[in-house]
TITORRO-676383 format. One record per residue: residue in one letter; x, y negated, z of N, C-alpha, C, CB in turn. Coordinates in steps of 0.2 Angstrom, whole numbers, plus 5000, padded with zeros to 4 digits. Atoms other than C-alpha are relative to their C-alpha. Glycine has a CB too. Example, Ala and Ser with C-alpha at 12.3 -4.5 7.8 and 13.67 -1.06 7.14 Angstrom:
REM TITORRO-676383
a,5004,5006,5000,5062,5022,5039,5004,4994,5000,4995,5000,5006 $
s,4996,5006,4999,5068,5005,5036,4996,4995,5003,5002,4998,4993 $
This chain:
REM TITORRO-676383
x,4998,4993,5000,5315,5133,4778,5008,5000,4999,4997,5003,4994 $
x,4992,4999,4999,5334,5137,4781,5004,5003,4995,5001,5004,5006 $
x,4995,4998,5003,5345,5140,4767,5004,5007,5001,5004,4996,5000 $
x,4997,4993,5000,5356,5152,4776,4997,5006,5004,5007,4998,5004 $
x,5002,4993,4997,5350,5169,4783,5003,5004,5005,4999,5005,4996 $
x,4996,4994,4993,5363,5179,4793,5007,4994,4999,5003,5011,4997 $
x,4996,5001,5001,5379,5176,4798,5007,5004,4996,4999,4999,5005 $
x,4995,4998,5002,5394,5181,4788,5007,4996,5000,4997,5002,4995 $
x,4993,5005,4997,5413,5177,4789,5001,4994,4992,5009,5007,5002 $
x,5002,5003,5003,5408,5165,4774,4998,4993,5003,4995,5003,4998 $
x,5002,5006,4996,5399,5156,4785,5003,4996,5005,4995,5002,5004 $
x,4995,5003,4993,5411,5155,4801,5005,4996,4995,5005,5008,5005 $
x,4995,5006,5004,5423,5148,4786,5000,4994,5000,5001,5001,4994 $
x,5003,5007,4998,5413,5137,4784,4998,4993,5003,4998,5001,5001 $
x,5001,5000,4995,5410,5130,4800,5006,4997,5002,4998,5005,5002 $
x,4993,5003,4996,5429,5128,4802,5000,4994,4995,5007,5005,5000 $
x,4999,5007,5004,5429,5117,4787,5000,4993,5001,4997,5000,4998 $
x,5003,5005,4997,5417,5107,4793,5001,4995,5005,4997,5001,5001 $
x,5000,5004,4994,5425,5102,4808,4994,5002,5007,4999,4991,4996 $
x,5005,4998,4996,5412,5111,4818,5003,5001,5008,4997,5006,4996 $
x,4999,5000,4995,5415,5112,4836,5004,4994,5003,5003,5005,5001 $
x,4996,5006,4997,5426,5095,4838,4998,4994,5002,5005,4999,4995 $
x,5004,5007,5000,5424,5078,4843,4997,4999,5006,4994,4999,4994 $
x,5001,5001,4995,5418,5071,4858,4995,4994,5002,5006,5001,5003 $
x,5006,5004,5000,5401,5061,4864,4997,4999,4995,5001,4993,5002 $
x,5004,5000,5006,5391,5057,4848,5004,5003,4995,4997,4994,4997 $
x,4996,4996,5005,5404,5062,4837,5002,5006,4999,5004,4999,5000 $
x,5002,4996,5000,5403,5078,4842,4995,5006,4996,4999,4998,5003 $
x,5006,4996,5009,5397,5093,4828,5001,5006,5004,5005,5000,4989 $
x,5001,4994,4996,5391,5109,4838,5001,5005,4995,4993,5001,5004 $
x,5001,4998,5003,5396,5122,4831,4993,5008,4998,5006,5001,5001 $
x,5006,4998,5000,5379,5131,4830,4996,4995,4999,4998,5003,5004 $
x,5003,5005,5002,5368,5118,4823,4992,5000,4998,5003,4998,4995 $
x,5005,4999,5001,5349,5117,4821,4998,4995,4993,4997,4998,5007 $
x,5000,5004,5008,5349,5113,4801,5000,5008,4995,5010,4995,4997 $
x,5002,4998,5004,5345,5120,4786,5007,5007,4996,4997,4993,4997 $
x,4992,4994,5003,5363,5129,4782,5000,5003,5006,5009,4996,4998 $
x,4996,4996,4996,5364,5137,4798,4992,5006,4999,5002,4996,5010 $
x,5005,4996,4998,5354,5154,4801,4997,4999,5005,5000,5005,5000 $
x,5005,5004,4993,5338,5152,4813,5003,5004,5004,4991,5001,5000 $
x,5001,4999,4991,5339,5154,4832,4998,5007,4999,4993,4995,5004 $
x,5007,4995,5001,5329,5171,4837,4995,4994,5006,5001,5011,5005 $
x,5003,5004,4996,5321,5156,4851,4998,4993,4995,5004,5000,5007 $
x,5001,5009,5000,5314,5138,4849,5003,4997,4999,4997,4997,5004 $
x,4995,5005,5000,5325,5127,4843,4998,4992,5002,5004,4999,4994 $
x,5000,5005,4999,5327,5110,4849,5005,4993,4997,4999,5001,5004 $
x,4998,5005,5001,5335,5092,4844,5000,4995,5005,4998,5000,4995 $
x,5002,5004,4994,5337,5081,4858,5004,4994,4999,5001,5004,5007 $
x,4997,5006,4999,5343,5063,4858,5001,4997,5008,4997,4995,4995 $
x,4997,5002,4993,5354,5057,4873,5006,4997,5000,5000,5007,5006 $
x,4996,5007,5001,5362,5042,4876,5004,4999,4996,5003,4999,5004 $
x,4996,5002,5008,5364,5040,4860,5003,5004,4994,5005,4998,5002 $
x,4997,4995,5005,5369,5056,4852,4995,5006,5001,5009,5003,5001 $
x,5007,4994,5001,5360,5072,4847,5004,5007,5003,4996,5002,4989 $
x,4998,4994,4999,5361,5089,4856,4996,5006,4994,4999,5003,5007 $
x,5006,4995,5003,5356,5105,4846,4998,5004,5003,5000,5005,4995 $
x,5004,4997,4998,5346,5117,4856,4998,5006,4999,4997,4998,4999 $
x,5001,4994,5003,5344,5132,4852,4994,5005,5000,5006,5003,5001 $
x,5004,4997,4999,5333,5140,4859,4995,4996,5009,5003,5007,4999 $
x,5003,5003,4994,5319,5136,4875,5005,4999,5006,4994,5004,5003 $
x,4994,4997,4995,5332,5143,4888,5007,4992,5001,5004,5008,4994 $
x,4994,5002,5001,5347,5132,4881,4995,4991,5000,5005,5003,4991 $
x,5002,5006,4997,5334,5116,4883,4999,4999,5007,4995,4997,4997 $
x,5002,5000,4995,5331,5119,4902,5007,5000,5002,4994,5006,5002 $
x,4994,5001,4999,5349,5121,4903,5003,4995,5000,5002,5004,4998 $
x,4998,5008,4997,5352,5105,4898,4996,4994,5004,5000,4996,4994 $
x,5003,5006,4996,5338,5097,4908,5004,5000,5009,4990,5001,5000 $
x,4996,5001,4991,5347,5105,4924,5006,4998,5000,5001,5007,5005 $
x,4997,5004,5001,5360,5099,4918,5002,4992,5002,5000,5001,4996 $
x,5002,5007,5000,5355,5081,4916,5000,4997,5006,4994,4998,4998 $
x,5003,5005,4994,5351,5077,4933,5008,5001,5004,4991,5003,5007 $
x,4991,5002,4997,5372,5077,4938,4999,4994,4999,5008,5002,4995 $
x,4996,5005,5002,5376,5061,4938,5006,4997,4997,4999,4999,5004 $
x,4994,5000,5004,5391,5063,4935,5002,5003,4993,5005,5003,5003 $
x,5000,4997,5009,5389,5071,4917,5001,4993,4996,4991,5004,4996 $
x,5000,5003,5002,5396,5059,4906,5000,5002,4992,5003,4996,5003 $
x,4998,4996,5005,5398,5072,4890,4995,5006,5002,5008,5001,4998 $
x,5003,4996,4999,5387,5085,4885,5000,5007,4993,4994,4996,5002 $
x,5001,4996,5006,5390,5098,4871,4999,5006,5000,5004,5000,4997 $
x,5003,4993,5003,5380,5113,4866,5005,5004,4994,4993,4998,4996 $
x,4998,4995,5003,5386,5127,4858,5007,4999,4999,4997,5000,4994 $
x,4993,5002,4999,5406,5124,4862,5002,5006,4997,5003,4998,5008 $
x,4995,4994,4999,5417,5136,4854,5005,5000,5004,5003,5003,4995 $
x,4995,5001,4996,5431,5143,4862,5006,5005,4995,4997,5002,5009 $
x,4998,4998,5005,5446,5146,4853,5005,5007,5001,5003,4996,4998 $
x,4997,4992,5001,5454,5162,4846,5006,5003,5002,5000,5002,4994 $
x,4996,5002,4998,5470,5159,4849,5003,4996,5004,5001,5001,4999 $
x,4998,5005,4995,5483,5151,4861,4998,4993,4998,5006,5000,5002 $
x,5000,5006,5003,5478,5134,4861,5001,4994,5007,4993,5000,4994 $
x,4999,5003,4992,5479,5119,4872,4995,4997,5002,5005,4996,5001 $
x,5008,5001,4997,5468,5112,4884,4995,4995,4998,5000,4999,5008 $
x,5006,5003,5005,5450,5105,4877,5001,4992,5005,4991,5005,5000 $
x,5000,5007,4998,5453,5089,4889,5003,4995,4998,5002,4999,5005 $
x,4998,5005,5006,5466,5084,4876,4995,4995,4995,5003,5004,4995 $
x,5003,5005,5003,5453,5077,4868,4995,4994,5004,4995,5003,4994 $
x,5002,5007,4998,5449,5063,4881,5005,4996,5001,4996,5000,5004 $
x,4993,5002,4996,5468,5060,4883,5001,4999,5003,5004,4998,5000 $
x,4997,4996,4994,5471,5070,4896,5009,5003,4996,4993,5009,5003 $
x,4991,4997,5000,5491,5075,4892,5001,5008,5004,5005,4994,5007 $
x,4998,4995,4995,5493,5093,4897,5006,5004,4996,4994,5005,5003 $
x,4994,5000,5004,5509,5101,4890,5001,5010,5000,5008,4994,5005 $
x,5002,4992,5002,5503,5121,4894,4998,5000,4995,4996,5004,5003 $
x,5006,4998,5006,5496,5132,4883,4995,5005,5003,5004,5005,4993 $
x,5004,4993,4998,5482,5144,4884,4997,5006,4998,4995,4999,5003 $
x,5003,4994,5004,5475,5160,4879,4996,4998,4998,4998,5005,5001 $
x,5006,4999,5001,5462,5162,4868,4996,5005,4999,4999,4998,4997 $
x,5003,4994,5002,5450,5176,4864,5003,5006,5001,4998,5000,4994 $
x,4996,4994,5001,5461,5186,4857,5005,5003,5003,5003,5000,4995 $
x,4996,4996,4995,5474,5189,4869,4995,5000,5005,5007,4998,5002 $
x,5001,5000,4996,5462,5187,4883,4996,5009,5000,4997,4994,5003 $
x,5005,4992,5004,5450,5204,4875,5005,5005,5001,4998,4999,4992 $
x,4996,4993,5000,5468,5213,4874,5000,5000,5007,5008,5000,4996 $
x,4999,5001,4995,5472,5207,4891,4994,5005,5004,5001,4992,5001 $
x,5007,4998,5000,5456,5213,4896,4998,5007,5000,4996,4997,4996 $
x,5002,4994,5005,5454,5229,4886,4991,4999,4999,5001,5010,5004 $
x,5009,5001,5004,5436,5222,4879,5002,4998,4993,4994,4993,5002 $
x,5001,4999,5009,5434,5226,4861,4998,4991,4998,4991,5007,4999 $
x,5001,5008,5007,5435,5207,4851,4994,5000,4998,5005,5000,4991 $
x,5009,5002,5003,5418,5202,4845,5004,4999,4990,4996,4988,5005 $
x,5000,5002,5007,5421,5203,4824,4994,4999,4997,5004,5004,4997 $
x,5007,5002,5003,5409,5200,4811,5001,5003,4990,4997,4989,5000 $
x,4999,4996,5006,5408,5211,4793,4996,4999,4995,5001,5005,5000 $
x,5006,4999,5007,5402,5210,4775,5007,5003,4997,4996,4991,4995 $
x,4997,4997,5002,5408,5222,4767,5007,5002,5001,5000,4998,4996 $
x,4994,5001,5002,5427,5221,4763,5001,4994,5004,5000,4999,4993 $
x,4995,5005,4996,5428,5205,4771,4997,4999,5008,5001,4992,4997 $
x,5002,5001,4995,5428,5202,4788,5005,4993,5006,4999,5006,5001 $
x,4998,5007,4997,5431,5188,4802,5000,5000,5007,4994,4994,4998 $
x,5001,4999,4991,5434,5186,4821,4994,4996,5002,5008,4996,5005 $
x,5003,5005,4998,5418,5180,4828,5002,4998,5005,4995,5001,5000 $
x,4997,5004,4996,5420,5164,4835,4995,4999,5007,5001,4994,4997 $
x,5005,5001,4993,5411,5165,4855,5000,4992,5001,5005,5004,5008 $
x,5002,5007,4996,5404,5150,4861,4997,4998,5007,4994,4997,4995 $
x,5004,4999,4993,5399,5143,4877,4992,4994,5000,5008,4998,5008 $
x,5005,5004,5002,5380,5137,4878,4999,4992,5000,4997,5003,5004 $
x,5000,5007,4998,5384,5121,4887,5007,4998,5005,4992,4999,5003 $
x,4993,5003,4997,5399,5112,4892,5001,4994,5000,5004,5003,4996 $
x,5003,5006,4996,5398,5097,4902,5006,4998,5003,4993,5001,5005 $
x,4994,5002,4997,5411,5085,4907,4997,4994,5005,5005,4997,4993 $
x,5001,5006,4992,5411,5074,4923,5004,4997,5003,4999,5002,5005 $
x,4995,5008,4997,5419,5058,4928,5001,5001,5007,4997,4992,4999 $
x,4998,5000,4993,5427,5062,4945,5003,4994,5002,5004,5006,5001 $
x,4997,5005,4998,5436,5046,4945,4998,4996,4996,5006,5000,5002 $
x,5003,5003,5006,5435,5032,4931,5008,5001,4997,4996,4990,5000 $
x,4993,4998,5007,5446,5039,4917,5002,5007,5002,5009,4993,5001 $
x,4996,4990,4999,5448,5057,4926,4993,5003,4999,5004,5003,5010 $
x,5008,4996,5004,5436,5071,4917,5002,5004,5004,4999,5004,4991 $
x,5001,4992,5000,5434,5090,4923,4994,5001,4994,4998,5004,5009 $
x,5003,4995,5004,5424,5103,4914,4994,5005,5007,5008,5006,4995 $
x,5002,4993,4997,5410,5113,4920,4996,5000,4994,4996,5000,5008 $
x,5002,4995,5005,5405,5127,4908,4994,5003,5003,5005,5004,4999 $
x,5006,4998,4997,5388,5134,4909,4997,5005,4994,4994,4993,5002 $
x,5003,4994,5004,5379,5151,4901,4995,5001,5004,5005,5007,5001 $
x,5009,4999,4998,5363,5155,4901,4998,5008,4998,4994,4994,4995 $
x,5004,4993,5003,5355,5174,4900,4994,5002,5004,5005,5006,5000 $
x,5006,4997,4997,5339,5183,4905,5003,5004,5002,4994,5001,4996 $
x,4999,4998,4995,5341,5191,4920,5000,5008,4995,4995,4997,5006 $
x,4999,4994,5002,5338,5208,4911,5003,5000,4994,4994,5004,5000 $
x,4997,4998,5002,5350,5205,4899,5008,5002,4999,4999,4998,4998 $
x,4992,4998,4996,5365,5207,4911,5000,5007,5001,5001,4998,5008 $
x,5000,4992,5000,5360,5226,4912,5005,5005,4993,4991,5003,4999 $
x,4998,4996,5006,5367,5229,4895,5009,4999,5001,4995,4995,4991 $
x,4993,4999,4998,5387,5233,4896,5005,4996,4996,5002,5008,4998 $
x,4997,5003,5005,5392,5224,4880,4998,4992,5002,4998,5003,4991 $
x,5003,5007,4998,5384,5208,4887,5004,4996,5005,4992,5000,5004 $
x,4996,5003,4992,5394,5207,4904,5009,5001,4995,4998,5007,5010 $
x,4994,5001,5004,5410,5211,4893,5000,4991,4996,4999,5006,4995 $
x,4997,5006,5005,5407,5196,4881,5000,4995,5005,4995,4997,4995 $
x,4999,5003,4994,5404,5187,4897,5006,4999,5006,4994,5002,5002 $
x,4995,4999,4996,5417,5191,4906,5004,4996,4996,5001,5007,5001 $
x,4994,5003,5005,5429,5184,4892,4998,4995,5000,5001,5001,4993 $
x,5000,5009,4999,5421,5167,4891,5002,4998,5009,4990,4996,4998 $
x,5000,5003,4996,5422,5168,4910,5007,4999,5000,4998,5002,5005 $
x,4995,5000,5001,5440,5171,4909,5005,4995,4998,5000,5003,4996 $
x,4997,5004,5002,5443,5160,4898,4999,4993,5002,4999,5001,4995 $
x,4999,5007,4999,5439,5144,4906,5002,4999,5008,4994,4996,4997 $
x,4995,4998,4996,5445,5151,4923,5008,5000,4997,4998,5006,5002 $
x,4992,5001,5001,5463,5152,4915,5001,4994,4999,5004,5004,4995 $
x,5000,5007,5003,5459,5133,4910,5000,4995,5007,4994,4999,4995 $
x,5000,5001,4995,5456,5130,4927,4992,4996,5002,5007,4996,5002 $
x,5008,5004,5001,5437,5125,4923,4996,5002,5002,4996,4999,4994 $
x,5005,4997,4994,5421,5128,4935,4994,5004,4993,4997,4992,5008 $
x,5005,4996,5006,5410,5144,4923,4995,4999,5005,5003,5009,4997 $
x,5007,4996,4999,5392,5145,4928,4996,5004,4997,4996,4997,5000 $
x,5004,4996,5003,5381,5159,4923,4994,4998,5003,5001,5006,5001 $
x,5007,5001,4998,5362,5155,4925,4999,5003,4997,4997,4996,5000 $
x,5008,4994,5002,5346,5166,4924,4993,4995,5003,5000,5011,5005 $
x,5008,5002,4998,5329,5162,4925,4998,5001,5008,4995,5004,4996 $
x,5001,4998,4993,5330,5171,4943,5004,4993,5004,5004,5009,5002 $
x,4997,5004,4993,5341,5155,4950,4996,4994,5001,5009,4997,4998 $
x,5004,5007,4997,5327,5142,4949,4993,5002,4999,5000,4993,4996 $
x,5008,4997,4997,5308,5142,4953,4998,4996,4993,4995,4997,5011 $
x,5002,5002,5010,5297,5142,4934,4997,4995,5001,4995,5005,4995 $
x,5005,5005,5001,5286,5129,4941,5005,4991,5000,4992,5002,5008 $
x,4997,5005,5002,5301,5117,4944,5005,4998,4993,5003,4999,5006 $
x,4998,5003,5006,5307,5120,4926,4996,4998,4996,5003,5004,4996 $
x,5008,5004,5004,5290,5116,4919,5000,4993,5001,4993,5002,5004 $
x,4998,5008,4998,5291,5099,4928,5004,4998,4998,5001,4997,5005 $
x,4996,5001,5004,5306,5097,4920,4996,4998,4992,5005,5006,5001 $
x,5003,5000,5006,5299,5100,4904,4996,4993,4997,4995,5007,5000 $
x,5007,5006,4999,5283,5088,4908,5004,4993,4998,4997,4999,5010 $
x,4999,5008,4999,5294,5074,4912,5006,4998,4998,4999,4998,5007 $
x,4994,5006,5002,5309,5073,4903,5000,4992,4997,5004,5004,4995 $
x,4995,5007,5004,5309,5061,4891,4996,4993,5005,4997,4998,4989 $
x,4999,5006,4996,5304,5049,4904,5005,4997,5005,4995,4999,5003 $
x,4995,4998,4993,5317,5054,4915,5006,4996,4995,5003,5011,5003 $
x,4991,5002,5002,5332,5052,4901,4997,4994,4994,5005,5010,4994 $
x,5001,5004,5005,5324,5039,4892,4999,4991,5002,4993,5002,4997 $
x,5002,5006,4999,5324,5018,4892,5004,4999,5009,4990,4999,4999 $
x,4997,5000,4990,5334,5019,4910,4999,4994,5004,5007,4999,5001 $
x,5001,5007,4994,5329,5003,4922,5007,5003,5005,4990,4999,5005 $
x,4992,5006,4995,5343,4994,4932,5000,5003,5004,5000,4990,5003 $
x,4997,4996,4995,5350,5001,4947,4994,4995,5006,5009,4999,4999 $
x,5005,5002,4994,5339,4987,4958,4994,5004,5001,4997,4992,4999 $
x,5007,4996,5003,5324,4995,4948,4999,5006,5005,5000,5002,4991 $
x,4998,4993,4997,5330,5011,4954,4999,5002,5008,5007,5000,4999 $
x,4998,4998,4994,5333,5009,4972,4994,4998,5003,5006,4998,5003 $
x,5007,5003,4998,5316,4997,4975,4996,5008,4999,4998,4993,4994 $
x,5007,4992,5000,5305,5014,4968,5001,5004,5004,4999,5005,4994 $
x,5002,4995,4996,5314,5025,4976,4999,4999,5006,5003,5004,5000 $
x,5000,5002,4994,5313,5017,4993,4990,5002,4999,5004,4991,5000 $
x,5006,4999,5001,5293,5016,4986,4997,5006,5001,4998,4999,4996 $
x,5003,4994,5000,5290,5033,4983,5000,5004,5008,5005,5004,4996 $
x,4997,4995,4995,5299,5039,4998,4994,4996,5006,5010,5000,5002 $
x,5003,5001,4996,5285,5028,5008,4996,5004,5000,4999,4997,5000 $
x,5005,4999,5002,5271,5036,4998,5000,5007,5003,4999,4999,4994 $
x,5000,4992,4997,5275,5055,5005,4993,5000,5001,5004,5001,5007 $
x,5006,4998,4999,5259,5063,5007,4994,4997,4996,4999,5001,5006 $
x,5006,5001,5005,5250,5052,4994,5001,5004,4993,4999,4991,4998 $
x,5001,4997,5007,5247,5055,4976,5005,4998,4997,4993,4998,4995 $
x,4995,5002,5004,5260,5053,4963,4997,4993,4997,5003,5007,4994 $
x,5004,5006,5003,5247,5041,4955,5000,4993,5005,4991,5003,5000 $
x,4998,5008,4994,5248,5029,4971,5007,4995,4999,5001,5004,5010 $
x,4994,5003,4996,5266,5028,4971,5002,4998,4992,5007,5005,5004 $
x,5000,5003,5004,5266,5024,4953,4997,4993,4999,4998,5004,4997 $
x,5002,5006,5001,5254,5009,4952,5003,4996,5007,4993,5000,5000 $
x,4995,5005,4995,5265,5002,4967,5005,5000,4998,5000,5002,5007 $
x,4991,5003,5004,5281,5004,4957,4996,4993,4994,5006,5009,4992 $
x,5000,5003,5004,5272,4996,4943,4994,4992,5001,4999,5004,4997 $
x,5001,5010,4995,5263,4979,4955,5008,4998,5002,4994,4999,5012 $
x,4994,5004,4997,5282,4977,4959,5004,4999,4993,5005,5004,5007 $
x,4996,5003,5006,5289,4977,4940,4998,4998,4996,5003,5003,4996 $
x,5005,5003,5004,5272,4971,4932,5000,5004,4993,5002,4992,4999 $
x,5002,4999,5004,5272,4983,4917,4999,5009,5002,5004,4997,4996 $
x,5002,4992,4997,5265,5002,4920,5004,5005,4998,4991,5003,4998 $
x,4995,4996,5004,5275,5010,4907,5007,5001,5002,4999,4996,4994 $
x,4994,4998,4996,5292,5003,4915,4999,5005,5005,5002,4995,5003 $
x,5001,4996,4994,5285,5011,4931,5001,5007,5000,4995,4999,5003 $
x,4999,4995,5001,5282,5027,4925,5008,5002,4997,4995,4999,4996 $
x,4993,4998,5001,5301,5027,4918,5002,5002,5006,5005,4995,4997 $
x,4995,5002,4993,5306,5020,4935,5000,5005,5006,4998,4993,5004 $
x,5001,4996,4997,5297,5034,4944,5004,5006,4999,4995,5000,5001 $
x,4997,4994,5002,5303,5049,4936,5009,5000,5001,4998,5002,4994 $
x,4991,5000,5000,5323,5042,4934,5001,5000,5011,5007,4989,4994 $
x,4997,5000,4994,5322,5038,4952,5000,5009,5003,4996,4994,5004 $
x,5002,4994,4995,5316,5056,4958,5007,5005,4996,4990,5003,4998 $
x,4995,4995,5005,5329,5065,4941,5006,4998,5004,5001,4997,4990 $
x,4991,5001,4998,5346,5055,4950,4999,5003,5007,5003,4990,5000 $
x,5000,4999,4992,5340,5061,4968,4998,4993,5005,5008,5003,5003 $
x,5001,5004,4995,5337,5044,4973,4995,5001,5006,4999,4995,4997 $
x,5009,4998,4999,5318,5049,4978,5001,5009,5000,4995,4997,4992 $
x,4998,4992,5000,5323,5070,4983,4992,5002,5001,5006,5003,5007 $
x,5008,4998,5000,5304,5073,4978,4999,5008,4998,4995,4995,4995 $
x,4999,4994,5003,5300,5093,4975,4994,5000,4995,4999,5007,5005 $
x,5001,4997,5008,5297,5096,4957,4994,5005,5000,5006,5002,4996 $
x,5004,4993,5000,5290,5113,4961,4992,4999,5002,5002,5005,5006 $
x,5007,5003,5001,5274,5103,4965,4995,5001,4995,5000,4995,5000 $
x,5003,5003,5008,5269,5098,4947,5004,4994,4999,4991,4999,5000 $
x,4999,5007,5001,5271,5082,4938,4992,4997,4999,5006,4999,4993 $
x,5007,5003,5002,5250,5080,4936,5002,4994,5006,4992,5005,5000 $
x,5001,5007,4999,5246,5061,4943,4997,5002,5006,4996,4996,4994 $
x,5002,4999,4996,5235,5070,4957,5002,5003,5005,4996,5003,4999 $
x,4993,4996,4996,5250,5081,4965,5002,4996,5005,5006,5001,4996 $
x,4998,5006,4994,5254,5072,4983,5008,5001,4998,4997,5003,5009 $
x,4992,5002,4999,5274,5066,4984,5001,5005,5007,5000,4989,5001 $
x,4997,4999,4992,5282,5078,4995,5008,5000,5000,4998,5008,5003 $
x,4992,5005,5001,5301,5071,5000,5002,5006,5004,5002,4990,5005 $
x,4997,4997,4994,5313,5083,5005,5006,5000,5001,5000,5005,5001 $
x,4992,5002,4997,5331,5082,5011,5003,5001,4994,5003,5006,5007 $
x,4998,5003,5004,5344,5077,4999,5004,5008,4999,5004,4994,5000 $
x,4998,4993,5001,5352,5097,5002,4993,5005,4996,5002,5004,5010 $
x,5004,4998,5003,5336,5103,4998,4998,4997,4994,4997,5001,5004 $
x,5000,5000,5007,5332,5095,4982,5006,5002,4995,4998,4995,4999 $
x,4994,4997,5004,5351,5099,4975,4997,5008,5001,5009,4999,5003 $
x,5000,4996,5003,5347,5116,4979,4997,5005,4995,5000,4999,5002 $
x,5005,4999,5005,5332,5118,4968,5004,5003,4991,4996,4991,5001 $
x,4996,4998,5007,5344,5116,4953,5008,5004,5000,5002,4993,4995 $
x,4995,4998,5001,5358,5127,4951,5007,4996,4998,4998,5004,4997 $
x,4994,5004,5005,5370,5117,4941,5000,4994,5004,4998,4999,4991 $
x,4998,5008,4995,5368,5101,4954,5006,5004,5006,4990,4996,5007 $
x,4995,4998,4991,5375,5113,4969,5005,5008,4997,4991,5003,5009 $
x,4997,4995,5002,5383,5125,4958,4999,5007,5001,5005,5000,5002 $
x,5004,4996,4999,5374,5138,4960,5002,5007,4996,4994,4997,4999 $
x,4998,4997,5003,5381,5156,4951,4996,5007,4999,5005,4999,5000 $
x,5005,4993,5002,5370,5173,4943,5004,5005,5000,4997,5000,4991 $
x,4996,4993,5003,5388,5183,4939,5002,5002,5008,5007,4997,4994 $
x,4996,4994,4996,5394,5197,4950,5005,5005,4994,4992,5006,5003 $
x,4995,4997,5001,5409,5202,4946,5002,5006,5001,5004,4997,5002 $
């Protein structure tokens, strides 16, 4: 049972104390946390361990987000619940030292800039700027030792109708456009429910125990034979070629999560489901966030 109940500017003090939003790959402390001091979710939270460090989760939504996430390759950082800050400050790539010698807006002047009413937060007498966060915020090795940013927001499709929604949204887009960072919005309308399900099914085989890169390219070569058999065929033919059923089972699913193996998900993941292979344009565009894919209308 959770300690804290609501939010109050108590809490956000808090939070800054703590170091909450800083830190980068495991070290990393979200500021929204799935713990006993933060107030609950209104959704399902989750806890997820990945390569090596933990995301929090927040709700069902914010875990499908990190699974479409996941199948970048290039993601080598992944942080949930990112604030973003209030005032000018400088750019968040400083903390992989990146050198950038601008400054940028934060919140508060982009809202005046803007004319959208600031997000605050009140008890009583005292009160606090609330701090916006962006759901997920994912960094990617374009070269070795060169980051970018892509930012990602998640909302239910009918919660873009509401006026104060696309406002707060509008400001995070804002804000990582002046940063020069690629913003996604996603809804449930940008992917088909039966390929987030498979997702669901089969992460942790996907992001778990990884096999070698030979491993990798031998399955998927396998799979991509098996077309029109059973997921079950191409499985016990990964696993006569690595002798252990269990690797196989990893090896099948990372190969199909990286694209090696562009098999549609939208199938299922049951064992009976024939292997269907489809073009490497068509399986990116399944996920939004592989091919960039965006919900907002400006």
């Amino acid at each position: 049972m959770r300690t804290t109940k609501r939010f109050t500017p108590a809490v956000l003090r808090r939070f800054a104390r703590q170091g909450r939003g800083t830190g980068t790959f495991g070290e990393y402390q979200a500021w929204h946390q799935v713990s006993r001091g933060d107030p609950a979710s209104r959704g399902r939270s989750h806890i997820v361990c990945w390569r090596d460090f933990q995301l929090d989760l927040l709700s069902d939504k914010e875990k499908t987000l990190f699974l479409l996430a996941s199948m970048r390759q290039d993601v080598v950082d992944a942080r949930a619940q990112f604030p973003l800050a209030l005032d000018t400050s400088s750019h968040e790539l400083e903390a992989y030292g990146e050198i950038r010698l601008a400054r940028y807006p934060g919140i508060a002047q982009l809202a005046s800039e803007l004319k959208i009413r600031a997000p605050k937060l009140r008890e009583g007498d005292d009160q606090a700027p609330w701090v916006s966060t962006t759901d997920l915020l994912l960094t990617v090795e374009q070269a070795p030792g060169v980051f970018a940013f892509i930012a990602v927001a998640f909302k239910y499709a009918r919660e873009l109708a509401a006026k104060r929604t696309k406002q707060l949204l509008q400001l995070e887009r804002e804000y990582w456009l002046r940063r020069g960072v690629q913003w996604l919005m996603v809804t449930e309308a940008l992917f088909d429910r039966r390929y987030a399900e498979c997702l669901e099914r089969v992460w942790w085989w996907a992001l778990h125990c990884p096999v070698d890169n030979e491993t990798l390219r031998n399955t998927a070569a396998i799979i991509c034979r098996a077309a029109g058999q059973t997921q079950l065929h191409a499985i016990k033919q990964v696993a006569r070629r690595t002798g252990d059923p269990m690797v196989a089972q990893h090896a099948f699913w990372q190969a199909i999560w990286c694209g090696a193996a562009p098999v549609d998900l939208r199938r299922g993941w049951r064992p009976h489901v024939p292997v269907h292979v489809l073009s490497v344009d068509g399986f990116r565009s399944l996920n939004p966030i592989l091919c960039g894919r965006s919900a907002w209308i400006g």
